[in-house]
Steps between C-alpha positions, in 0.01 A plus 500: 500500500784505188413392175770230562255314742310478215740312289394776212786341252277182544156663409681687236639154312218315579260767328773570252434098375142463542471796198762325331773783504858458516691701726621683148176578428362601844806780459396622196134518623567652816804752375701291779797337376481093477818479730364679775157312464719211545661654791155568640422119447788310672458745809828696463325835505149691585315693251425825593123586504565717161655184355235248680196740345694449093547121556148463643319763282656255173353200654175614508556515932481810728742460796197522714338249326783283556591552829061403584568244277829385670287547856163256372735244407678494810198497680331212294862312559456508853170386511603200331756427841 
C-alpha cells in the first residue's frame, strides 16, 4: 500500500488545524518548508518517510500512530455502511 492511498496530505492538514497551526508554522516546527507542506496538502507530492517522521514527530503523531489511526477510522466508517 502507498502513502497516497492514505490521502497523507489530508491527515497532515486536518491535524495541522485541529492544533491550530498554519502551514507557516507547521514548517518552522517540523524544519520542513511551509511550501512543500502545502505541496504535501493539495496532493501534488509524497513525503518521504524522513519527511513524514519531522511533520508527524511536530504534531505530536508517530507515522505509525497515524497510519493505526488512519486504519480504526476506516474501519469504524465502514461499520457505519
Amino acid at each position: 500500500m502507498m502513502c497516497n492511498d492514505l490521502n497523507i496530505g489530508n491527515i497532515i492538514k486536518k491535524i495541522r488545524k485541529e492544533k491550530g497551526y498554519s502551514q507557516r508554522k507547521l514548517g518552522e516546527l517540523s524544519g520542513v518548508s511551509h511550501t512543500q507542506i502545502a505541496i504535501y496538502e493539495t496532493g501534488k507530492s509524497i513525503p518521504t518517510l524522513e519527511t513524514l517522521e519531522k511533520i508527524f514527530n511536530s504534531l505530536g503523531y508517530s507515522v505509525i500512530q497515524m497510519i493505526s489511526d488512519y486504519f480504526k477510522n476506516l474501519n469504524k466508517e465502514s461499520e457505519v455502511v
